[in-house]
C-alpha positions in Angstrom: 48.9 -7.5 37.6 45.9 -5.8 38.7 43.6 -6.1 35.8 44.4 -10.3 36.2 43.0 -9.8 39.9 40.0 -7.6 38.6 39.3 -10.1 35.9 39.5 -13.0 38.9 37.1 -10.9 41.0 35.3 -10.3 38.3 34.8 -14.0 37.0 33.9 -15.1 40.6 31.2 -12.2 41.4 29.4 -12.9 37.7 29.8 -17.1 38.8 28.1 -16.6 42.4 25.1 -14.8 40.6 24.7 -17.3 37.7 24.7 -19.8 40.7 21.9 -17.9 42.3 20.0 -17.5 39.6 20.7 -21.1 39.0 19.3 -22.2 42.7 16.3 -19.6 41.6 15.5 -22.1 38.8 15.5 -18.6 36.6 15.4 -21.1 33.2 12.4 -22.5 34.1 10.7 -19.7 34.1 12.0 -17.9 31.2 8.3 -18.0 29.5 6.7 -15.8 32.5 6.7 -12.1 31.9 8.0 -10.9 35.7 10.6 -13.6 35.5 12.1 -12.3 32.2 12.1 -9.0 33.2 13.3 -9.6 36.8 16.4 -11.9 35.2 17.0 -9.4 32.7 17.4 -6.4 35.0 19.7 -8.8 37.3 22.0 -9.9 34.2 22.1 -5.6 33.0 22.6 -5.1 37.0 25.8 -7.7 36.6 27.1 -6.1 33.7 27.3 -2.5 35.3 28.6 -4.5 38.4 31.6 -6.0 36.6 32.2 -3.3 34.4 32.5 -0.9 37.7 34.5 -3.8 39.9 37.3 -3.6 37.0 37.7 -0.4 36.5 37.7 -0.1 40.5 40.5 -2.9 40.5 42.6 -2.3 37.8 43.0 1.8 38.2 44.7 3.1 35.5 46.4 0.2 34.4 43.7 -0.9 32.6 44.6 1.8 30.0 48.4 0.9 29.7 48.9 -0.8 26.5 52.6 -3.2 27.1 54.1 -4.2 23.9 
């Protein structure tokens, strides 16, 4: 049950920064050099985010396998 929640908090953390990055108007910039850089580091900054919120979440029962 817990890695469903951490997949939820997940999906909602890595929503409310696309929607940022949306209200940023990130795409229209995608051709400047800061911009690309800057959005880059902010989507590798998500990843390491998520990764760390599940693993956080879901303990050790993210390495139970239930057949």
């Amino acid at each position: 049950m817990k890695t469903k929640l951490a997949l939820l908090v997940i999906t909602l953390f890595t929503g409310l920064v696309g929607y940022g990055l949306y209200l940023l108007d990130v795409g229209s910039h995608h051709q400047e050099i800061f911009w690309a850089l800057g959005s880059s580091l902010a989507f590798l900054v998500t990843l390491l985010i998520d990764v760390w919120l599940f693993f956080t979440i879901a303990g050790e029962e993210a390495y139970q396998w239930n057949v």
